[in-house]
C-alpha positions in Angstrom: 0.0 0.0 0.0 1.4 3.6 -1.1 2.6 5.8 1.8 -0.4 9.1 1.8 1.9 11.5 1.7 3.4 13.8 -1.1 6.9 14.7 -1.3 8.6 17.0 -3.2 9.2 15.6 -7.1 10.6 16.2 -10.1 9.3 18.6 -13.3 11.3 17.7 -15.9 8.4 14.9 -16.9 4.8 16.3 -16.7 2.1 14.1 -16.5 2.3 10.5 -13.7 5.4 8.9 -14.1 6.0 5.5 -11.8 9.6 4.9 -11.7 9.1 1.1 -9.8 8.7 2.9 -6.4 6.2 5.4 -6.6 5.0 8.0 -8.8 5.6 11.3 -9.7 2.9 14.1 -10.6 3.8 17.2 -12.2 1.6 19.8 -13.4 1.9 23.1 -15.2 -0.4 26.3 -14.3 1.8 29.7 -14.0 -1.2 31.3 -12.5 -2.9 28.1 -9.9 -2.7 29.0 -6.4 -2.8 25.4 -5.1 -3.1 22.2 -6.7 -4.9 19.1 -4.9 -4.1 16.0 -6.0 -7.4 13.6 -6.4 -6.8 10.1 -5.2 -10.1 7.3 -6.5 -10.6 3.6 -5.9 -10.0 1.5 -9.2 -13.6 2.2 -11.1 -13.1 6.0 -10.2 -16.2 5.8 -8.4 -15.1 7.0 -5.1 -12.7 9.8 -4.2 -9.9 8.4 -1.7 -8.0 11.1 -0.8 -6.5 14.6 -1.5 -3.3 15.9 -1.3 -1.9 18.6 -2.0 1.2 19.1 -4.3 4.3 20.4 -2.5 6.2 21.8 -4.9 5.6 24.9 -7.2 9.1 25.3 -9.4 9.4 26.8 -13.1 5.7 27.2 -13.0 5.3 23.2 -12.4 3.4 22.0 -9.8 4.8 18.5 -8.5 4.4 15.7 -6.2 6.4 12.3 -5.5 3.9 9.4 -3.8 5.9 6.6 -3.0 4.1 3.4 -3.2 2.1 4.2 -5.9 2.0 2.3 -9.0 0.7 1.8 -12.4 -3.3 1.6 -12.0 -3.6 4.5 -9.9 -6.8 6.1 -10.5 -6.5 10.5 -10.1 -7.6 13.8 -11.2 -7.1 17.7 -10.3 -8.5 20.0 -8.3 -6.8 23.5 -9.4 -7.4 26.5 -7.1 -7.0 30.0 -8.2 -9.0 33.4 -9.0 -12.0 33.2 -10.9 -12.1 36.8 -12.9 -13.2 35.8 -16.8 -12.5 39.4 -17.5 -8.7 39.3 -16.4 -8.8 35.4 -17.9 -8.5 33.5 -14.9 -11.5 30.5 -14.5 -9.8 28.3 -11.6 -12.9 26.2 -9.8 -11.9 23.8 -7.6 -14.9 22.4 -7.9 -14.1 21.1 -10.4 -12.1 17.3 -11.0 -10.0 18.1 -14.0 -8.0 16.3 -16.4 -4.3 15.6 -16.3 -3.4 17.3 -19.8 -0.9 14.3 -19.8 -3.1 11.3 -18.9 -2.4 8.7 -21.2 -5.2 6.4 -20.1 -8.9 7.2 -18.7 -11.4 5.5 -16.7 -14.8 5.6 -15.4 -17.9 7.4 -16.8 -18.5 10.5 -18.1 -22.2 12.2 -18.1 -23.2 15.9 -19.4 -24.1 17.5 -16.7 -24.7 21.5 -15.6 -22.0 20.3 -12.8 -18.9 20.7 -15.8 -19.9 24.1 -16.3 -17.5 26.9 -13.9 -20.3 29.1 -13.8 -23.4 28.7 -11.9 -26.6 27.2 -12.5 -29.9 28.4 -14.1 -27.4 31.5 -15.5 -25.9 29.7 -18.6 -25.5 33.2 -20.3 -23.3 34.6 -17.2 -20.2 33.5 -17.6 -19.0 35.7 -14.9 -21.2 34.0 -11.9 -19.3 30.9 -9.8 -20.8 27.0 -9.4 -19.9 24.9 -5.9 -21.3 22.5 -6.8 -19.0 19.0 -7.6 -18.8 17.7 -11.2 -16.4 14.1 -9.8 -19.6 11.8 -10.0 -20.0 12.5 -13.8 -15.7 13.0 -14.8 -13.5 10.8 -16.6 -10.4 9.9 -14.0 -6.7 9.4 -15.4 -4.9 6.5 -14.4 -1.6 5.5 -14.1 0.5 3.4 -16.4 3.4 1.5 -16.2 6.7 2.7 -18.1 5.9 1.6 -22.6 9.2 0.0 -23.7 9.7 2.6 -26.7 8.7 1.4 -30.0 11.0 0.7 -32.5 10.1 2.1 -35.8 10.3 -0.4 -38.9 12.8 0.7 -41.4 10.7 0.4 -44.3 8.4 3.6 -43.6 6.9 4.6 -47.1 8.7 7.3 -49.4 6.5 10.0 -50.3 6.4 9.2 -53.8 5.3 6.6 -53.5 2.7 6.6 -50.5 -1.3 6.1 -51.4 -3.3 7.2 -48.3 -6.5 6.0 -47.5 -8.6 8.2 -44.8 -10.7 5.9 -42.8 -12.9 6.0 -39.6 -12.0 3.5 -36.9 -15.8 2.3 -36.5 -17.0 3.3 -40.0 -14.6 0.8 -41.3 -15.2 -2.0 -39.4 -18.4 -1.9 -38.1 -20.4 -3.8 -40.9 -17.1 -6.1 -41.9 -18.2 -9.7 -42.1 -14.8 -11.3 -41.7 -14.5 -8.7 -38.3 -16.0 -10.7 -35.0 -18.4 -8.9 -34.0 -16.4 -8.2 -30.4 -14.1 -6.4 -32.6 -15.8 -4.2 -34.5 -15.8 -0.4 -34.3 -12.5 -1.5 -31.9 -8.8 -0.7 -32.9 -8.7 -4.5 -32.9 -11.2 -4.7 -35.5 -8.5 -1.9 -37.9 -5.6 -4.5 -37.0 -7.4 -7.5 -38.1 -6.1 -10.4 -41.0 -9.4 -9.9 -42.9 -9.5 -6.0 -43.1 -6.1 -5.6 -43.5 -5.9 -8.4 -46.4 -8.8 -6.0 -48.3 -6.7 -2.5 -47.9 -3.2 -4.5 -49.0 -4.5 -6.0 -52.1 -6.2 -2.7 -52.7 -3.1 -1.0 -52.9 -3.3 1.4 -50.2 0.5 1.9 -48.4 -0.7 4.3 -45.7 -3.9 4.4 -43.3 -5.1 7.5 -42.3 -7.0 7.2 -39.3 -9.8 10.4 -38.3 -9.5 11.2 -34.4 -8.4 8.3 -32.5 -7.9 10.6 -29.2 -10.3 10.9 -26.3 -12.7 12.9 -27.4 -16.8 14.0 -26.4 -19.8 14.2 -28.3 -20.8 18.3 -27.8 -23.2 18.9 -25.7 -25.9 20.4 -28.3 -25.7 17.0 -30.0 -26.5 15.2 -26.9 -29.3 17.0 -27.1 -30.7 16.3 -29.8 -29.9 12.5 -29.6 -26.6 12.5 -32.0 -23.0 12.2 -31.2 -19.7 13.8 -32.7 -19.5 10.4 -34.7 -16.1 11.7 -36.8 -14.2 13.3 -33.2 -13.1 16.5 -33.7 -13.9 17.5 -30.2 -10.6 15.8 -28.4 -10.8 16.1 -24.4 -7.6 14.1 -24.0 -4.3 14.4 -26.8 -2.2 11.7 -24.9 -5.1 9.1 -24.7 -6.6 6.5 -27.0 -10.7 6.9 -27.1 -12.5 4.7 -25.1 -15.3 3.5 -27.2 -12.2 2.5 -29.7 -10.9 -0.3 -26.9 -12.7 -3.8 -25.5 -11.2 -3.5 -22.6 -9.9 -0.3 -21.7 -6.3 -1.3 -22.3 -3.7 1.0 -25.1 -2.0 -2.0 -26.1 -5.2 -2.4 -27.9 -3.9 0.6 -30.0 -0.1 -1.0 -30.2 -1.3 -4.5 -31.3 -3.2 -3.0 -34.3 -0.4 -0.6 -35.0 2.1 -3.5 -35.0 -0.2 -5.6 -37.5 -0.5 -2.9 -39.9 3.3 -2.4 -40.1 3.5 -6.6 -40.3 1.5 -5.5 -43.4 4.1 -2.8 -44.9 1.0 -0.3 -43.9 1.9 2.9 -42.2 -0.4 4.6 -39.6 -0.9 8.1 -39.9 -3.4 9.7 -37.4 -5.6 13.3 -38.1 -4.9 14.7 -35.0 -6.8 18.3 -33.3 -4.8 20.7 -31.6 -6.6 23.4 -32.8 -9.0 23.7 -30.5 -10.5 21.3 -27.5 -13.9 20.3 -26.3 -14.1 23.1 -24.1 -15.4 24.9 -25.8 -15.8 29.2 -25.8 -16.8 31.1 -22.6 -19.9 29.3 -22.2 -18.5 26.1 -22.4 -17.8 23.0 -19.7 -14.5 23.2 -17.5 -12.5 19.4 -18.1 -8.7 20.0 -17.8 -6.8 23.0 -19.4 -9.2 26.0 -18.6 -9.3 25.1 -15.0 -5.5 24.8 -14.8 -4.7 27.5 -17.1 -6.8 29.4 -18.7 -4.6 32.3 -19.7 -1.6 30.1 -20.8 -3.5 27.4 -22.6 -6.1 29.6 -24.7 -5.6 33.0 -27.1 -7.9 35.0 -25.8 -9.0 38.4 -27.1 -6.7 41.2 -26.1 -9.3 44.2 -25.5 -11.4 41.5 -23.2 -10.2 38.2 -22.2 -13.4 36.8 -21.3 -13.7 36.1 -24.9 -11.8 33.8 -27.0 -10.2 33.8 -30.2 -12.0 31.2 -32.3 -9.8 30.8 -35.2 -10.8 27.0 -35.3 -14.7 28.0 -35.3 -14.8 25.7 -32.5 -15.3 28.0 -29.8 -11.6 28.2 -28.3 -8.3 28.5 -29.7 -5.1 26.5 -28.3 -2.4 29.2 -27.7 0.8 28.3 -29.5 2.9 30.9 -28.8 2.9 29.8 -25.3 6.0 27.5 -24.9 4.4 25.3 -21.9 1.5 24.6 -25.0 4.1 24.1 -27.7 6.1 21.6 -24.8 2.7 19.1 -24.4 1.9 19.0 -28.2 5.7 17.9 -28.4 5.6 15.7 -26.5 2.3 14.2 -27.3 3.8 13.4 -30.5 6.3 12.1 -29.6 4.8 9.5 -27.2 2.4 8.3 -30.5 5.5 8.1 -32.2 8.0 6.3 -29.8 5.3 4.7 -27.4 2.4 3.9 -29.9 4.6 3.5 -33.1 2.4 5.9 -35.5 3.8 7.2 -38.7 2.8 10.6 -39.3 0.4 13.4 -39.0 -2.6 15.2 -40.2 -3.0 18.1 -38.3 -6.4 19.3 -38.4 -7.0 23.4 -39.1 -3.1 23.3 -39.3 -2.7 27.4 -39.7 -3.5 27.4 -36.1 -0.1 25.7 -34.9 1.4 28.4 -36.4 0.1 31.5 -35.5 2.2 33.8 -33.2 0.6 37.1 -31.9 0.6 38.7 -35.6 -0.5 36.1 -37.2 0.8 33.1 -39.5 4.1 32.4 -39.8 5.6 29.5 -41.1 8.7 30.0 -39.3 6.6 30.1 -36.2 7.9 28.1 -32.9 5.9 25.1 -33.1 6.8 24.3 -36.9 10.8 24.6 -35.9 10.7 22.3 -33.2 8.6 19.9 -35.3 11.7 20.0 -38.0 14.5 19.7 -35.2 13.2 17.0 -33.2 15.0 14.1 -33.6 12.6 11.8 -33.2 9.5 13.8 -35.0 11.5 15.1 -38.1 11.6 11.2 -39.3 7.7 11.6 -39.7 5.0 12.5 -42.0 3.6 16.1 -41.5 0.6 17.1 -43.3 -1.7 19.6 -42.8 -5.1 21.1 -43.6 -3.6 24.3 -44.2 -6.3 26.7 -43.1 -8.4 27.8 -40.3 -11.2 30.2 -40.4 -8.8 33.3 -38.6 -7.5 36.4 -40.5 -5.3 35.4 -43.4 -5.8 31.6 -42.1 -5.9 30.3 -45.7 -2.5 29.3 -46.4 -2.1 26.2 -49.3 1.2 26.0 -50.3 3.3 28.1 -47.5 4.2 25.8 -45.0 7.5 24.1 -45.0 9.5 22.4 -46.6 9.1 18.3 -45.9 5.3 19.6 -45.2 2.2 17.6 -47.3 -0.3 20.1 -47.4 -4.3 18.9 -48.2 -4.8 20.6 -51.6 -8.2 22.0 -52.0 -7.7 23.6 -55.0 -7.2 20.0 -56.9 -10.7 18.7 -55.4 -12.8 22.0 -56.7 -10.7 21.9 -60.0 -11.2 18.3 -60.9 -14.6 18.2 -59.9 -15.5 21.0 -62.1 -13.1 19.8 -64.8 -15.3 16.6 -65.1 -18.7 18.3 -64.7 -17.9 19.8 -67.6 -17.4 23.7 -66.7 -15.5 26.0 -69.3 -12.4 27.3 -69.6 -10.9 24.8 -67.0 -7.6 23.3 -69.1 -5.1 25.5 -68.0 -5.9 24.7 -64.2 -6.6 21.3 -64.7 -2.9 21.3 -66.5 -1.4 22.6 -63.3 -3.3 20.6 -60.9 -2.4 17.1 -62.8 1.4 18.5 -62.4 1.4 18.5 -58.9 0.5 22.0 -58.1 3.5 23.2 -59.3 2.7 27.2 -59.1 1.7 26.4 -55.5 4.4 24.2 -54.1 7.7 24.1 -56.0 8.8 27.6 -54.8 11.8 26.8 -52.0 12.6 23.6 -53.3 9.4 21.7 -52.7 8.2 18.5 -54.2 4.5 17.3 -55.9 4.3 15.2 -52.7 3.6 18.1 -51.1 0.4 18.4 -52.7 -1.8 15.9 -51.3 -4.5 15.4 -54.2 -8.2 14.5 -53.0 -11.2 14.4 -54.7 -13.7 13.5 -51.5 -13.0 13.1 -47.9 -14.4 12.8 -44.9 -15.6 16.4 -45.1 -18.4 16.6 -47.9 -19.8 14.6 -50.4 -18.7 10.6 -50.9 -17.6 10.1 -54.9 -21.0 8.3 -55.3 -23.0 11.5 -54.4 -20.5 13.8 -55.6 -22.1 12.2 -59.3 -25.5 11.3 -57.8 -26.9 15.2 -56.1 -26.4 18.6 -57.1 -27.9 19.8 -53.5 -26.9 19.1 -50.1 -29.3 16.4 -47.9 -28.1 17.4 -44.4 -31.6 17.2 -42.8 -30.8 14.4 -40.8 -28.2 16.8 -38.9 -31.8 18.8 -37.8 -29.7 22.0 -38.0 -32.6 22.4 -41.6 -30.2 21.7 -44.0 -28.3 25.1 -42.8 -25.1 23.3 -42.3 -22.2 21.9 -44.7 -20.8 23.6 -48.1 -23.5 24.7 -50.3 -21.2 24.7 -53.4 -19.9 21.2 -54.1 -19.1 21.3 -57.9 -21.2 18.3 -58.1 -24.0 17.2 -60.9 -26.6 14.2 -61.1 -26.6 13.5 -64.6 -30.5 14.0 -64.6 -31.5 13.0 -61.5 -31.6 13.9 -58.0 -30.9 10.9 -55.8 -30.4 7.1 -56.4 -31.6 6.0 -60.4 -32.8 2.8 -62.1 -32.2 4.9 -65.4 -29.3 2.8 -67.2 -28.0 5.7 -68.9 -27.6 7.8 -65.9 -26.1 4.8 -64.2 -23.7 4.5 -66.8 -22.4 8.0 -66.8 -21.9 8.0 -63.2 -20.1 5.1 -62.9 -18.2 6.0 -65.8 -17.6 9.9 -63.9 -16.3 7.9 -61.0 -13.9 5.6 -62.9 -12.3 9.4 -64.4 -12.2 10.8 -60.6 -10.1 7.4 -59.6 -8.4 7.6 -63.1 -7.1 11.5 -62.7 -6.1 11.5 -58.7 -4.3 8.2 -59.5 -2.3 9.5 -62.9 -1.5 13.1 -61.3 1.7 14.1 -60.0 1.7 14.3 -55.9 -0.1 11.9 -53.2 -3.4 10.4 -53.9 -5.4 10.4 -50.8 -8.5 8.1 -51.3 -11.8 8.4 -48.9 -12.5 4.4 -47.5 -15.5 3.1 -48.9 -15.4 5.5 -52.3 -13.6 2.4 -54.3 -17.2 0.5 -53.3 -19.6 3.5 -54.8 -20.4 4.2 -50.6 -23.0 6.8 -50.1 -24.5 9.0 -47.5 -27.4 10.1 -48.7 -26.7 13.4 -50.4 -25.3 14.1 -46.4 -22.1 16.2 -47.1 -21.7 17.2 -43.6 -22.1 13.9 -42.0 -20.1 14.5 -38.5 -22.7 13.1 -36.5 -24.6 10.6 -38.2 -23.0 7.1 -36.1 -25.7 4.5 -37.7 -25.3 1.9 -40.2 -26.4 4.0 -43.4 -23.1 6.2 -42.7 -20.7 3.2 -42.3 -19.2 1.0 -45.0 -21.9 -1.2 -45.8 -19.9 -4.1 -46.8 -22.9 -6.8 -45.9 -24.6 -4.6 -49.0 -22.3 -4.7 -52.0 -23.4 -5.6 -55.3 -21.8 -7.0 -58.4 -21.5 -2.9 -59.1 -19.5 -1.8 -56.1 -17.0 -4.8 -56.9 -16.4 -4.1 -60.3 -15.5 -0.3 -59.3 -13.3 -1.8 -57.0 -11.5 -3.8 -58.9 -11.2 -0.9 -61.0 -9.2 0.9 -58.5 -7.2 -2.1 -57.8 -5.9 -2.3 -61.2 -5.3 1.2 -61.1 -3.5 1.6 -58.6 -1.6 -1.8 -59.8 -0.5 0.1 -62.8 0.9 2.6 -61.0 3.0 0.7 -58.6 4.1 -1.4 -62.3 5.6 2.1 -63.8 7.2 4.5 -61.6 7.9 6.7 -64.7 4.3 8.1 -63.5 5.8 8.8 -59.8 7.8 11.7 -60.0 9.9 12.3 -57.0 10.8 16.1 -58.1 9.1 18.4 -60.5 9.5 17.4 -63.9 9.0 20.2 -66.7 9.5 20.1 -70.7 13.6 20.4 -70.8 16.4 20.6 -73.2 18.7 17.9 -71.4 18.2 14.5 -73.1 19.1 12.6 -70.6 16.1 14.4 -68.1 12.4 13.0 -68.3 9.9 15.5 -69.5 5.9 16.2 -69.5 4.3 17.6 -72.1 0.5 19.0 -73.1 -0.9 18.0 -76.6 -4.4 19.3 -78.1 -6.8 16.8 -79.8 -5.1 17.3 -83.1 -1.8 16.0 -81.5 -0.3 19.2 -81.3 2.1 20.5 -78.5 -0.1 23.0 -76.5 0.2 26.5 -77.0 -0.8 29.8 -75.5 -4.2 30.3 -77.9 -4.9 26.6 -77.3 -4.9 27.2 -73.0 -7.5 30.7 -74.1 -9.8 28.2 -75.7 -12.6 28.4 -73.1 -14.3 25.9 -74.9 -12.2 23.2 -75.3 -12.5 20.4 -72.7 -10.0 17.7 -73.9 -6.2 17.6 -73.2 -3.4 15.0 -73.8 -0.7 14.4 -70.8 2.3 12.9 -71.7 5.1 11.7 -69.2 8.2 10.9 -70.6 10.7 8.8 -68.8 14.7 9.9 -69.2 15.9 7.1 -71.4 17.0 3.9 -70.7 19.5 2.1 -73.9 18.7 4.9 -75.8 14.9 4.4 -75.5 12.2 6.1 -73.6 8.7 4.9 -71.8 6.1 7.2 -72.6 2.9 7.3 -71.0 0.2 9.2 -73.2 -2.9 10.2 -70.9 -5.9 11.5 -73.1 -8.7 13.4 -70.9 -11.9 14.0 -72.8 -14.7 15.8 -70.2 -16.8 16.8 -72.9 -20.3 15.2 -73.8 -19.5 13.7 -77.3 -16.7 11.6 -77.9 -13.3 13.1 -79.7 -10.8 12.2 -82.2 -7.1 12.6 -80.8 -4.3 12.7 -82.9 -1.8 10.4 -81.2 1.8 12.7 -81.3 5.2 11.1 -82.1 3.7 9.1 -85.1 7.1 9.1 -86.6 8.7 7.9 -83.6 6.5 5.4 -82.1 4.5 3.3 -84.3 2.4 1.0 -81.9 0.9 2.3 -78.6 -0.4 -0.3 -75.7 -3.7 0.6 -73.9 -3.6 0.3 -69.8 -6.3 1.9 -68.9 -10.1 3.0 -70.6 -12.7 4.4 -68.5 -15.3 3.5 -70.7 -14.9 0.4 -70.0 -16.3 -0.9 -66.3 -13.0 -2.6 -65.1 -10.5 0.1 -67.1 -7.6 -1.6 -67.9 -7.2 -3.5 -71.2 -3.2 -3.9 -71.4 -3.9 -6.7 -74.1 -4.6 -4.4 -76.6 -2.7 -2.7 -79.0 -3.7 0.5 -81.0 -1.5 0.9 -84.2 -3.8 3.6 -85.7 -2.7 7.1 -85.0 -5.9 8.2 -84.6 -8.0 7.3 -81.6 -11.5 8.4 -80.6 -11.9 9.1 -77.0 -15.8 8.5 -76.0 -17.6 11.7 -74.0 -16.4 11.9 -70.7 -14.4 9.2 -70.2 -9.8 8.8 -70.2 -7.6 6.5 -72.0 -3.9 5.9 -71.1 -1.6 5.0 -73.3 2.2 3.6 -73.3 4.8 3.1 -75.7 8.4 2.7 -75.7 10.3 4.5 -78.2 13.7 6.8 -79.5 12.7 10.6 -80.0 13.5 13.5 -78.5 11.7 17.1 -79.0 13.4 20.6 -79.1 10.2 22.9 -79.3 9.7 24.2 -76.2 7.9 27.3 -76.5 4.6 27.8 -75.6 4.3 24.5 -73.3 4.6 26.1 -69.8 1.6 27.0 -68.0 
């Protein structure tokens, strides 16, 4: 049995550490009074004992409790003033959240008891609540010492990495080869069957939406949904619980460790923008009773209020170095404790924002690039927020993957057929070029993406041209009301064979053009199976089986489109001539590879045929640097208008025969046994063809070619 009493401990680890002996606690709050440490029996039913921390050194409060051990079951009670205008909101009344807990038990309840203010006066911020929240808190528990995880050797290069952005219980939760113990469980993401699907797909990397703790919002409660995707993180250093069978992390490790067994790396969307605190109105749960003033940016002129650069209500404070310290070192304990790959930070703009604003120099993003440990991993961020000047594509960092928005609402309009789109189409299949290769950078920073989580699945993105968020019950206010989307006729699901046809056919040239562009595909999971929602595009907290993968209702349909993508992405894994590592442009060297533009009449692209606002065909060839005097050449011809075209193949004096890989006109796409001697080839209405041939040539014009 522990020894109840606190001694003096260390702060140069915060969070509970137990060193084999006892434990140590250390806290940060520059502003705290007094800290009491909670003590609870194993279930966190029942509070034990409080003790106060000792020590108060370098604005860490700390506390040795010998005895202790791993299963210890605690929170914090953080005294201090309570003046929202000077931003202070310390309530001792409240059991709070060790920002460092890497494991939480018991039940949590919403409840006016979370809220700092008092009762009955939920627009008065400024009034003060007794009364004891404990009863309906999460408790942190202690855990023994992780060995630190080894990362394999074989992490993915960029260039070659295919993502594939899926949600821990949308993925698994309809699997028939997942038992049903497992499914919506991290056990159910490491399992032979699942993972067998997403290998022979193609997929290299998992993408993984918010795995840490996080709440459904209050409002939702209400109105009888949850925050199904969990942008609304309560805990960073914790695994969610719904996520685990048993409440145990190694949960997380075991599935981890049986993706890498797969060469699949682990990447997880991670929320530091903002936590489920909320604005002034919101609960109290950890960081604004410890710290308000240190944890949040708060408005200068008033700090009642917050800055809400996330649209979340709060703002975490990153020009605070205690903040920048735990987001450090919560990545680094998914890396070296958890074994995770990379990063997607969500609302990304926010990490970097000093006082005045952006700044890709910022603190934060240079301690990312000179940690030893975190500068072997992928970053990639959504790279905006909803602040002044937050839209920021293309200017973080270099080794940075930025999710590029401007390739979604290009492509999509590209293939609805809008006018006057080649020239940005052009750029967009290049990788981005105008936005990304400044300071050296490569097309896998551009992370290409025609759906996500966020907004229409492919299926409706070809199936609605309006929004069906009612199920929301916000009235269909909520989610993008311009998607760049068409239904071919009709609104909704068909039995029209024509319409069927074309959509199919539209989402064979989605797959087609994310998969032959230059930068990282990132596919949305269940897309590849024709998945819908509905006409939903803002489907955050819909958690029922229409909004999972329905993998019990596939038909012969959603097959054949996956098979599709598997071949696809089969071809591309066969050539690496269409993986570009650097920026490749039309060049003089012989010896360099080259892409080039053709029009329908197999003529290099020049200026007056990029003005042609009309014209909604384009030929895309890659060109290898030669090999024994030869060169592959991969000839992509993109045909988005409504009747079908004759292209004029180029280099008919050079190359006399030209293989066909891949037709989108055709359900399964690939058709590598045939041969097409003809220089002419018509290209049916909407609908790709790629072509390859090996051959001697070399071409000196130049002019006219760059976008």
């Amino acid at each position: 049995m522990p020894k109840r009493g606190l001694i003096n401990g260390s702060i140069h680890r915060l969070g509970s550490t137990w060193d084999g002996k006892g434990v140590n606690f250390a806290l940060f709050s520059a502003h705290a009074e007094k800290v009491e440490l909670c003590l609870f029996n194993a279930d966190g039913s029942k509070e034990t004992q409080r003790l106060a921390l000792p020590d108060f050194t370098s604005n860490v409060w700390n506390g040795y409790l010998e005895g202790a051990g791993p299963g210890t079951v605690y929170g914090y009670r953080v005294y201090g003033p309570y003046q929202p205008d000077l931003g202070h909101r310390f309530n001792h009344h409240k059991l709070l959240l060790d920002p460092y807990a890497r494991q939480l038990c018991g039940k949590f309840a919403w409840s006016a008891l979370h809220y700092g203010y008092a009762p009955n006066s939920r627009d008065d911020d400024q009034s003060f609540d007794t009364r004891d929240n404990a009863s309906q808190m999460y408790k942190c528990v202690v855990l023994p010492a992780q060995a630190a995880f080894v990362p394999q050797q074989n992490r993915i290069n960029k260039h070659e990495t295919v993502i594939y952005e899926a949600h821990v219980k949308g993925l698994t939760a309809l699997h028939p080869d997942i038992p049903p113990e497992q499914r919506g469980k991290f056990s159910g993401i490491g399992h032979k069957g699942l993972i067998r699907y997403l290998k022979d797909l193609g997929i290299t990397s998992l993408e993984l939406m918010p795995v840490q703790s996080f709440l459904d919002d209050h409002f939702l409660v209400e109105k009888g949904l949850t925050n199904y995707w969990g942008y609304n993180t309560l805990s960073f250093f914790s695994p969610h619980q719904a996520y685990m069978r048993g409440n145990d992390i190694v949960e997380f490790r075991d599935m981890v460790d049986a993706l890498h067994d797969a060469g699949i790396e682990v990447i997880l969307d991670v929320v530091f923008n903002h936590t489920a605190e909320g604005g002034r109105l919101g609960p109290t749960f950890s960081f604004r009773g410890i710290d308000n003033l240190s944890y949040y940016r708060l408005q200068a002129e008033n700090k009642r209020y917050y800055i809400n650069d996330s649209g979340c209500g709060n703002t975490l404070n990153f020009s605070h170095p205690f903040v920048v310290m735990m987001v450090m070192d919560c990545l680094r304990y998914w890396v070296s404790e958890m074994g995770v790959d990379g990063f997607r930070f969500d609302l990304a703009t926010v990490l970097a924002r000093e006082h005045y604003g952006f700044d890709r120099g910022s603190g934060f993003l240079d301690a990312l690039h000179q940690d030893p440990v975190l500068s072997a991993v992928k970053f990639i961020a959504e790279p905006w927020d909803i602040g002044p000047g937050g839209y920021q594509l293309g200017n973080f960092p270099s080794g940075w993957g930025e999710w590029n928005d401007r390739y979604r609402d290009t492509m999509r309009r590209f293939w609805r057929g809008d006018a006057a789109m080649l020239p940005d189409f052009a750029r967009r299949l290049h990788g981005s070029s105008d936005i990304f290769e400044h300071s050296g950078r490569r097309p896998t920073s551009s992370y290409n993406f025609i759906t996500s989580h966020d907004g229409y699945t492919l299926n409706d993105l070809v199936s609605y041209r309006e929004k069906n968020n009612e199920a929301n019950l916000e009235d269909n206010r909520d989610g993008h009301s311009e998607n760049y989307s068409d239904n071919y006729g009709v609104e909704g699901p068909t039995l029209i064979h024509e319409i069927k046809e074309l959509r199919q056919r539209q989402c064979r040239n989605f797959f087609a053009t994310l998969i032959l562009s230059q930068g990282t595909p990132l596919l949305a999971a269940g897309d590849e199976l024709g998945r819908t929602q509905m006409g939903n595009n803002n489907a955050y907290c819909q958690d029922s089986p229409p909004y999972w993968i329905g993998w019990d209702k596939l038909d012969a349909e959603s097959w054949t489109l996956q098979k599709f993508v598997k071949n696809l992405l089969a071809i591309k894994r066969k050539y690496p001539t269409l993986w570009q590592n650097f920026y490749v442009h039309e060049s003089m060297d012989p010896a360099a590879p080259a892409i080039r533009w053709y029009n329908t009449a197999g003529e290099l692209m020049q200026p007056v045929h990029w003005a042609q606002h009309h014209m909604k065909a384009l030929g895309y060839l890659v060109v290898s640097a030669p090999v024994k005097g030869k060169r592959d050449n991969f000839l992509t011809l993109f045909n988005a208008s409504n009747s079908a075209l004759v292209f004029r193949l180029p280099l008919e004096d050079l190359i006399t025969e030209w293989l066909v890989l891949l037709d989108t006109s055709l359900p399964e796409g690939p058709a590598q046994d045939k041969k097409q001697i003809s220089h002419e080839w018509i290209v049916p209405a909407c609908s790709t063809i790629l072509l390859y041939a090996n051959g001697v040539h070399e071409i000196h014009q130049t002019e006219g070619l760059l976008l």
